[in-house]
C-alpha positions in Angstrom: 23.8 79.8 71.8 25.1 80.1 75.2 24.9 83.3 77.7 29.2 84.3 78.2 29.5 85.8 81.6 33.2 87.4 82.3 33.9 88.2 85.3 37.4 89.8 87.3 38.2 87.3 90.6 40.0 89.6 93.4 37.5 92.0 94.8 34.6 91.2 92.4 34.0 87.9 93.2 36.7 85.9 95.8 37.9 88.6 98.5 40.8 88.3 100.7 40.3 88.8 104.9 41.2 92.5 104.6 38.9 93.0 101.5 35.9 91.4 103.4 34.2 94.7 104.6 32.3 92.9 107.2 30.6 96.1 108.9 27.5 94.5 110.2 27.6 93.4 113.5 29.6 89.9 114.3 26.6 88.1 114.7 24.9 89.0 111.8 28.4 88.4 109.2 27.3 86.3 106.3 29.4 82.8 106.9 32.0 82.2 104.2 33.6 79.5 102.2 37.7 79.6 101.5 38.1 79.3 97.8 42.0 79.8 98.1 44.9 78.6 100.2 48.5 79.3 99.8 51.2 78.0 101.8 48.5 75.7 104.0 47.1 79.2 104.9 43.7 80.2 103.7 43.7 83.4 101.2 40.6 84.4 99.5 36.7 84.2 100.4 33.6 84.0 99.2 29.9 84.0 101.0 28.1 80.8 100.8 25.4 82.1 99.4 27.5 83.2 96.9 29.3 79.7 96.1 25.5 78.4 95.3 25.0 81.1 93.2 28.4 80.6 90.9 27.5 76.8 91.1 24.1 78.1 89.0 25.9 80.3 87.0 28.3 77.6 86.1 25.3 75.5 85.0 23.4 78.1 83.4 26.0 79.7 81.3 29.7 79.7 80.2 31.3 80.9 83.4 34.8 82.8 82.1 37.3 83.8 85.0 39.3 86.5 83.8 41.9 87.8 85.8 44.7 89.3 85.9 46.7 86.7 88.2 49.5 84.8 86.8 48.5 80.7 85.6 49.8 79.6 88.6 48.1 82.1 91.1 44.5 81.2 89.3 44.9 77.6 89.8 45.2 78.1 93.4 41.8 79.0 93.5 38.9 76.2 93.9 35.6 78.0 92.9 32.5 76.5 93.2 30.6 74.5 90.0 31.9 73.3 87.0 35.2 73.6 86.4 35.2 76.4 83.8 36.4 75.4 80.0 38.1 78.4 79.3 39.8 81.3 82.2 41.7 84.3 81.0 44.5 84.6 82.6 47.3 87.3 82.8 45.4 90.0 81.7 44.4 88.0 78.5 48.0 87.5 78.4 46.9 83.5 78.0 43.6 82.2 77.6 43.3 78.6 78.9 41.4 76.1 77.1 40.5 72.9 79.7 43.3 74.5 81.8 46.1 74.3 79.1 46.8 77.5 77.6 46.2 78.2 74.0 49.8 79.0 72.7 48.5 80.2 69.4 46.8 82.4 71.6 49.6 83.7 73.4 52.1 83.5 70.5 49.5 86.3 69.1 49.4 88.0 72.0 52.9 88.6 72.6 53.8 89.4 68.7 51.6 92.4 69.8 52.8 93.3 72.8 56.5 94.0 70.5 55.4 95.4 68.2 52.6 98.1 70.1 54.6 99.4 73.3 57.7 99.5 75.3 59.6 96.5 76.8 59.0 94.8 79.8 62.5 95.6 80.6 62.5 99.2 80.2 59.4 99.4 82.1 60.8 97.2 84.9 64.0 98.7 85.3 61.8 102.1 85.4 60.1 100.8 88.2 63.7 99.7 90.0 64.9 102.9 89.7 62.8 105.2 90.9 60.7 103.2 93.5 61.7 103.6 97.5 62.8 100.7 99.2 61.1 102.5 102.1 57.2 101.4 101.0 58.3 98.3 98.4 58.0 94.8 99.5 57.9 93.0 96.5 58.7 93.5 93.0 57.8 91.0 90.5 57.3 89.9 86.6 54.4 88.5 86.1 54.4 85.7 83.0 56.9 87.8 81.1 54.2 90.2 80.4 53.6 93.1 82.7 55.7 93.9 86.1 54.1 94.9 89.6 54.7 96.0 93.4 53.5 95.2 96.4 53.8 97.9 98.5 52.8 99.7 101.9 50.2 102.0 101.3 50.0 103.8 104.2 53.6 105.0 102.9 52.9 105.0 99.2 53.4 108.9 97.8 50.5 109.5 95.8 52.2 111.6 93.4 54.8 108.7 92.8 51.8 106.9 90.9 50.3 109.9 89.1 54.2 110.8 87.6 54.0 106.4 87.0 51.1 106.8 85.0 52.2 109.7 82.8 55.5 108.0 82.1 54.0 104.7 81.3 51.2 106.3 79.0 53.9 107.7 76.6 55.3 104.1 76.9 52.2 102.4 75.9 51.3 101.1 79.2 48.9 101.5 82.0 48.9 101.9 85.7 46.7 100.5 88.2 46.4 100.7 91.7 44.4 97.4 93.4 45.1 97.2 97.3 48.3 97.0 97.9 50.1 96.1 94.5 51.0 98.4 91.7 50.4 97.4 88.2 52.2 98.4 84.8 50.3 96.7 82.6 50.5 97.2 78.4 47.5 98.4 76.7 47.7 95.6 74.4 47.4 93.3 77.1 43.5 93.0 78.0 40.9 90.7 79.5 38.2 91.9 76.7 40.4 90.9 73.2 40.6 87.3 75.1 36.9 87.2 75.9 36.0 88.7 72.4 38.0 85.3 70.9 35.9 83.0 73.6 33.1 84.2 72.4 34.0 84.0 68.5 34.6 80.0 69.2 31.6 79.8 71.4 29.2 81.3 69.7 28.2 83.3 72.6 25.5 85.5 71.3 25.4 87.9 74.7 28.3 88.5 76.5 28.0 90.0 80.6 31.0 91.2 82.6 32.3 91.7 86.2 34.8 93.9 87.4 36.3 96.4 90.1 39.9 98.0 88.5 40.9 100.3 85.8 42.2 96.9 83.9 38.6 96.2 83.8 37.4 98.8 82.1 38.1 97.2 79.0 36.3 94.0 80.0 32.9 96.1 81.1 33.3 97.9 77.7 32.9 95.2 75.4 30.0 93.3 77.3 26.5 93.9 76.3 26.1 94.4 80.0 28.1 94.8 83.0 28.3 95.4 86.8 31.3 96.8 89.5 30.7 97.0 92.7 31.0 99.9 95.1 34.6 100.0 95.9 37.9 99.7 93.6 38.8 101.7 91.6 36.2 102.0 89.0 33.6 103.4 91.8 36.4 105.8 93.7 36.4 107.3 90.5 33.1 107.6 89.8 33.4 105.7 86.3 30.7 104.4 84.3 29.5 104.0 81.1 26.6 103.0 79.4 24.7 99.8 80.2 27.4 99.5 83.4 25.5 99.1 86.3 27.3 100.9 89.4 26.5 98.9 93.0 25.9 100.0 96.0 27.4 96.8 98.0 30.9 96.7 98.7 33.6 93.7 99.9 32.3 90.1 100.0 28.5 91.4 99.7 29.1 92.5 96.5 30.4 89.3 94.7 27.2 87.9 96.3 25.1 90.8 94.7 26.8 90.4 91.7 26.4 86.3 90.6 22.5 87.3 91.4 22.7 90.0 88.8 24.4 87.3 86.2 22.2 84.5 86.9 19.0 87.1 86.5 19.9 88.0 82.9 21.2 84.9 81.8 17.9 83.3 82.8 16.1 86.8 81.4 18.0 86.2 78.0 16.0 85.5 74.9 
């Protein structure tokens, strides 16, 4: 039975230029392959060394992405290896199969989502309403399922997002703060119910995870084992939990440490 490794993308394993955290000196920096351009512009990174190590991975086990991007933002993204079989996508919001989503999948998924929490359009028009033009940039619906902002932080009030949070939580939702975008994401909506159903049709008898964010949480939870690295917002608030292991690298580095950790136990396992 095969070894499922789930892993977040954005800051666990591909990492934007300002995400990076090259602090070693210039001549030292590990060199880096682009694994995402977007309008002819190159986006998101990874180390070399770490692009041989997911090309393992891919071999050694069944490699899940699972991310909360939208379908079209994950197939900008040209990782390393075999092109995975199945990728979470949405927050779980649609699970692809051979890069096709599932739509039994998704017609489940969204059944939930009405009958568990608040609309989308409440929650949107929430957000409308009380954020400041001042520090939003961009305000967008992702898949018809959750709703985020991209904002300035430097300007962001941090009690805005705490008074977010508490409004949402009544609501059924969940707030997240990743870099520069705002997430209200429902609770139904998670990576680990969509990796739970890869692993029911895989057979996967040991299932290891990946992720920096609070809307990871969920996927380190149901894993037999998991990793985050040392930044995000799993490590600025100390979280953890048991058989989580909490890293010391942070930025690119860390994906790299990471995909060693995953192809350790999958070759480890029984």
């Amino acid at each position: 039975m095969p070894v499922l490794v789930a892993s977040d993308l954005d800051r666990t394993l591909i990492y934007s230029s300002a995400a990076l955290a090259l602090t070693m000196p210039d001549a030292r920096a590990p060199r880096l392959l682009c694994v995402e351009v977007h309008e002819s512009k190159p986006l998101s990174y990874m180390t070399e060394t770490a692009a041989r190590l997911l090309a393992d991975l891919g071999d050694a086990a069944l490699f899940v992405p699972a991310t909360t991007r939208t379908r079209k933002q994950y197939q900008r993204i040209n990782l390393p290896g075999p092109p995975p079989a199945y990728a979470i996508c949405a927050n779980g919001g649609h699970l692809l199969v051979d890069g096709v989503s599932d739509p039994d999948w998704h017609a489940r998924v969204t059944a939930r989502l009405a009958d568990e929490c608040a609309s989308l359009t409440e929650v949107s028009e929430h957000l409308m309403r009380t954020a400041d033009p001042v520090w939003v940039r961009k305000h967008r619906i992702a898949e018809d399922l959750f709703v985020y902002l991209v904002v300035e932080r430097e300007l962001l009030p941090e009690d805005w997002v705490k008074e977010l949070a508490a409004w949402a939580e009544n609501r059924g939702w969940t707030v997240s703060l990743q870099g520069r975008k705002i997430y209200a994401v429902p609770k139904p909506l998670t990576k680990s119910a969509a990796v739970h159903e890869v692993a029911r049709r895989s057979g996967a008898a040991l299932t290891l995870a990946a992720g920096d964010s609070l809307l990871d949480a969920d996927l380190l939870l149901a894993a037999d084992r998991g990793w985050r690295p040392g930044h995000g917002e799993l490590a600025d608030t100390g979280w953890t939990a048991p058989a989580i292991d909490a890293l010391a690298e942070r930025g690119v580095l860390a994906g790299e440490r990471i995909l060693r950790e995953f192809l350790r136990a999958v070759r480890q396992a029984p």
